[in-house]
Backbone bond lengths (Angstrom), bond angles and torsions (degrees), N, CA, C in turn:
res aa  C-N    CA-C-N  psi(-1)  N-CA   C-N-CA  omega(-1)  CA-C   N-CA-C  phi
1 X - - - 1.449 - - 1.526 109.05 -
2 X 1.377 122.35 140.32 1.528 129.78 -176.05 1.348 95.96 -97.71
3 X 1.491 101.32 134.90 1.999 116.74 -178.39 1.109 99.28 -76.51
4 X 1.298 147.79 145.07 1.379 145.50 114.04 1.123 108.45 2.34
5 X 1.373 135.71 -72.98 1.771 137.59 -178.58 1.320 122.58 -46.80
6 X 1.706 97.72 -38.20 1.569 109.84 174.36 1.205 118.18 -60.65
7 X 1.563 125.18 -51.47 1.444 124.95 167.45 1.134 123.40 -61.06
8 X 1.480 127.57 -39.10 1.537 131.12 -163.65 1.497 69.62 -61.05
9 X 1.646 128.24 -86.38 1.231 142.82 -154.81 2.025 117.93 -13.02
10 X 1.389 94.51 -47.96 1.251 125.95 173.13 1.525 123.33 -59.78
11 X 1.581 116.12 -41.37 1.106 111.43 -132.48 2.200 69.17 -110.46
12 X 0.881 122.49 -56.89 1.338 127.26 153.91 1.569 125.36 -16.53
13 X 1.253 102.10 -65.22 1.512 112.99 156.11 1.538 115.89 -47.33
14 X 0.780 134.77 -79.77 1.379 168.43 161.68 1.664 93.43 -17.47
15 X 1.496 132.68 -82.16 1.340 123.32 -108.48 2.117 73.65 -155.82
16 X 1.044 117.53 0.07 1.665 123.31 160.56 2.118 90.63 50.63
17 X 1.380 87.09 43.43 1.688 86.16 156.82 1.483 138.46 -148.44
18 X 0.959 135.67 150.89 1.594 120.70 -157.32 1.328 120.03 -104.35
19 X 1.143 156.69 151.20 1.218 145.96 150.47 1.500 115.08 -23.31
20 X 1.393 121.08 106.60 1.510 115.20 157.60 1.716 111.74 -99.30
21 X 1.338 81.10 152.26 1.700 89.25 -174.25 1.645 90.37 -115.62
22 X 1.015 107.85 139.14 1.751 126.34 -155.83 1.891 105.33 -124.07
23 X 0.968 91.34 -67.17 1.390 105.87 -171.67 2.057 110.30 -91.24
24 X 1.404 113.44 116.57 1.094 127.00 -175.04 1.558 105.18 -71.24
25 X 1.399 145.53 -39.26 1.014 152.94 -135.64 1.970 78.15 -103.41
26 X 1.253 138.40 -62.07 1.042 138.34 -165.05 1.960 113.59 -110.34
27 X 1.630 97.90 49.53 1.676 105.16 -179.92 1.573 115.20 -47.31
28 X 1.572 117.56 7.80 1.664 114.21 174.52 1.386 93.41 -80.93
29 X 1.400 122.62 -64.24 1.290 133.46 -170.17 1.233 125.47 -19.03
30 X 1.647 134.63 108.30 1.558 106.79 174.36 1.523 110.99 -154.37
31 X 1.202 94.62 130.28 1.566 123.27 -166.14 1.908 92.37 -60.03
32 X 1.443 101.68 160.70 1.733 133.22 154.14 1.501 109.20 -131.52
33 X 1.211 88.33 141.91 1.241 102.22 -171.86 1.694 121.09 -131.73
34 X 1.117 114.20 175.03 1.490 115.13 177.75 1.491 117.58 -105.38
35 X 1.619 120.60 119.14 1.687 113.51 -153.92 1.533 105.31 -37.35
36 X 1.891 113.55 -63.56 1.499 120.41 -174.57 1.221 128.04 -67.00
37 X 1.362 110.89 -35.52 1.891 94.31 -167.70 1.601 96.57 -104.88
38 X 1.460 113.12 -14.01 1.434 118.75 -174.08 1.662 124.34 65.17
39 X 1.611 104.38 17.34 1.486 103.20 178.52 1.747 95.31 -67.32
40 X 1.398 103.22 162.90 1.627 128.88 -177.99 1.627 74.22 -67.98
41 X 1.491 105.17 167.56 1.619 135.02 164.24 1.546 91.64 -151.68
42 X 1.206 144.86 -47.93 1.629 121.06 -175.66 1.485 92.29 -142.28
43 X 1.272 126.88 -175.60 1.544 151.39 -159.16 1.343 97.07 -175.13
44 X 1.294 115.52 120.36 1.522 130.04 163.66 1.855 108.93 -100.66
45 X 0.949 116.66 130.01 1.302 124.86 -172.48 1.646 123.41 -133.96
46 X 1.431 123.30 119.20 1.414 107.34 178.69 1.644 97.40 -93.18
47 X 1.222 99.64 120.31 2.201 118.52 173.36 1.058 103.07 -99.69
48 X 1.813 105.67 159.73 1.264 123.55 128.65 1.415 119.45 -41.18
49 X 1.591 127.18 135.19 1.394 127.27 147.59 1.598 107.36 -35.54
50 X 1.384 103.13 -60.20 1.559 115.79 -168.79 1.660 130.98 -55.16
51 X 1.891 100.16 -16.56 1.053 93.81 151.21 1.655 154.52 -132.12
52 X 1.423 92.29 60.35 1.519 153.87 -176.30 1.300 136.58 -106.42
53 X 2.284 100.33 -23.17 1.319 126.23 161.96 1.295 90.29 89.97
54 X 1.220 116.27 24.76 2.134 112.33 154.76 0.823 120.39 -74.44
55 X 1.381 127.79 174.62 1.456 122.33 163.17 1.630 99.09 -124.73
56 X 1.429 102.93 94.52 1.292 108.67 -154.19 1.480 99.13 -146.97
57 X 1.384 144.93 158.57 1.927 122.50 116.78 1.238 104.95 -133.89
58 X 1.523 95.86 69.37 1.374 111.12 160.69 1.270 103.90 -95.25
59 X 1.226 116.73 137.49 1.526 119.27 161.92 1.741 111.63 -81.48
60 X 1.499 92.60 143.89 1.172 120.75 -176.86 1.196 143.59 -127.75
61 X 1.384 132.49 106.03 1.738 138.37 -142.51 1.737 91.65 -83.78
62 X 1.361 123.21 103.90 1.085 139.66 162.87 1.583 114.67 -75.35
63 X 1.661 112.98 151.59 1.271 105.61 137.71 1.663 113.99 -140.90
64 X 1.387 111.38 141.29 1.464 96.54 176.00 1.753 117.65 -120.64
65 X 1.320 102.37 155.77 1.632 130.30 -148.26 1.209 110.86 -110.40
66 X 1.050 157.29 156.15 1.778 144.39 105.36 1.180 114.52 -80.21
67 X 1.165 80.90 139.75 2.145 117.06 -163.94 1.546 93.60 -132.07
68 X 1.596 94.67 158.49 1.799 111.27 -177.88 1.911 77.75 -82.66
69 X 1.184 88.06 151.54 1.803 102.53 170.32 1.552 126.86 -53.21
70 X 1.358 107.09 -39.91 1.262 128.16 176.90 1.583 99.50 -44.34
71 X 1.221 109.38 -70.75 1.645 136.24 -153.38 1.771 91.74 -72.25
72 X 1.123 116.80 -32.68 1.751 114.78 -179.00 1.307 112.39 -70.71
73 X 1.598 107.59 -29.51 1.496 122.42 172.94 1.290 115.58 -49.21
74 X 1.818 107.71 -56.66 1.282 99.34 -172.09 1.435 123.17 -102.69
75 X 1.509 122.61 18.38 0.997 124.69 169.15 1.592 115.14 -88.24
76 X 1.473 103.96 -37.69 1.740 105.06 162.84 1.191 121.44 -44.50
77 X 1.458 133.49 -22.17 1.382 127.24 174.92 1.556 102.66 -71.95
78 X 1.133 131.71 -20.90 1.514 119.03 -168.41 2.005 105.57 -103.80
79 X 1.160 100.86 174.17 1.144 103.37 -153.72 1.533 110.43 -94.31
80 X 1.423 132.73 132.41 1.421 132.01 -142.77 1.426 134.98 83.43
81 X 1.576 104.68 -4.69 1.479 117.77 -168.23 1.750 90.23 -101.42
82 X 1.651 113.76 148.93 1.266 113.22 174.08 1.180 113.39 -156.23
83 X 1.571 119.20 170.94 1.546 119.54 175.72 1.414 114.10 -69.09
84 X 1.282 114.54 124.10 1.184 99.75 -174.29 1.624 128.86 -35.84
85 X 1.490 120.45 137.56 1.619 112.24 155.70 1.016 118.07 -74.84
86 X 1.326 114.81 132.28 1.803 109.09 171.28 1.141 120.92 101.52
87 X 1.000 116.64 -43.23 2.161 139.31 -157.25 1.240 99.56 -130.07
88 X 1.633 95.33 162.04 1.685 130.35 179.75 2.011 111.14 -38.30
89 X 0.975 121.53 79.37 1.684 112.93 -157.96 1.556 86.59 -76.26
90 X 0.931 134.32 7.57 1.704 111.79 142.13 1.186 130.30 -91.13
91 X 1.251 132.19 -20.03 1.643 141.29 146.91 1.241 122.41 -70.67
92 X 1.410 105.92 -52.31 2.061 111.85 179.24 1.833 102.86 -85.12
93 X 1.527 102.02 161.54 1.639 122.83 149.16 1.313 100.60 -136.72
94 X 1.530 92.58 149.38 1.873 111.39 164.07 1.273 94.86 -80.11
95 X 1.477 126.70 157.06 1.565 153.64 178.60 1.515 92.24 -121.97
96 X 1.336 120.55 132.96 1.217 112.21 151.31 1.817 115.36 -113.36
97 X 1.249 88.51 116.53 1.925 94.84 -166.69 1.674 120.47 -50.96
98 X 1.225 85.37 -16.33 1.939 95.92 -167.85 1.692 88.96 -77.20
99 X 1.144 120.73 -15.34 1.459 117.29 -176.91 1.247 122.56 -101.95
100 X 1.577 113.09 6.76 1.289 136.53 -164.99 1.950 112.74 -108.88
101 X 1.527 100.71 90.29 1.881 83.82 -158.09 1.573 93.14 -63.08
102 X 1.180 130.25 -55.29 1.425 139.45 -172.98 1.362 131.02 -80.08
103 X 1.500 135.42 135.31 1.440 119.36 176.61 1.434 105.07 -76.31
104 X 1.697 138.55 -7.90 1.095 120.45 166.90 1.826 120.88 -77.10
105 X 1.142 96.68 -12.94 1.616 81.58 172.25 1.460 122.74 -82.31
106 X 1.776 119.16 -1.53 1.222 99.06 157.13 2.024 111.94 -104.89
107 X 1.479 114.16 3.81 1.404 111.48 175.69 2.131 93.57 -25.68
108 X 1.274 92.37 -80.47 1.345 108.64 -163.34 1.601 122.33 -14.95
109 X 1.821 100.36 -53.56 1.441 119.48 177.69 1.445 112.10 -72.29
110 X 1.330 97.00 -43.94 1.642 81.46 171.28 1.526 116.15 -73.49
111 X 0.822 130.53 -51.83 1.781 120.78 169.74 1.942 120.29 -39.44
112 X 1.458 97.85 -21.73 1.603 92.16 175.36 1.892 74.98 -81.17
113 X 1.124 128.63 -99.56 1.185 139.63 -140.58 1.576 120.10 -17.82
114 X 1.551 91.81 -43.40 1.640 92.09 -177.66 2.032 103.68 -97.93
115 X 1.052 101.36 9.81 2.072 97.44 161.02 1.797 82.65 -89.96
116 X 1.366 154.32 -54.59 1.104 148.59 -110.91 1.300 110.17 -118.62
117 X 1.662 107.64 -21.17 1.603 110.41 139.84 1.377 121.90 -102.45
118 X 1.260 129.10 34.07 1.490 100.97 154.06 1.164 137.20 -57.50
């Protein structure tokens, strides 16, 4: 499972940006961003299972991405992959991190995401 700390840690390293917390009503929530134009590239989110279409209320440490559509297609068949919460679920997927043994298996997604918002 990928920590929350592990990614912020990463994505900071990586991409020289920090967790912003945006929204007061949901202070878990926290955006990445791009230094100049400041579009979002991922959103980490703690959810409901349930609103994700589980039958769950487990909470769940999300992160969400933009992906070419194609590639969202076929990652929804596997297990942890979702329509996006929140966002365009033909551009975005939810990640659910607890399903994530490694932080390199999302390097990849996040590197499409932030070429795909510039």
């Amino acid at each position: 499972m990928v920590k929350s700390q592990i990614l912020f840690d990463y994505l900071q390293d990586r991409y020289q940006t920090k967790p912003e917390t945006l929204f007061a009503k949901h202070p878990d929530y926290a955006v990445f961003r791009h230094y100049r134009s400041r579009k979002w590239f991922a959103l980490f989110m703690p959810v409901s299972a349930k609103k994700l279409g589980l039958a769950s209320d487990e909470v769940l440490n999300i992160l969400n991405l933009k992906l070419e559509p194609q590639f969202i297609d076929v990652l929804r068949q596997q297990k942890g992959y979702y329509p996006a919460y929140h966002m365009n679920k033909e551009h975005w997927i939810s990640i659910d991190l607890a399903m994530i043994e490694q932080l390199d298996e999302l390097v990849p997604l996040i590197e499409d995401s932030h070429r795909l918002t510039k």
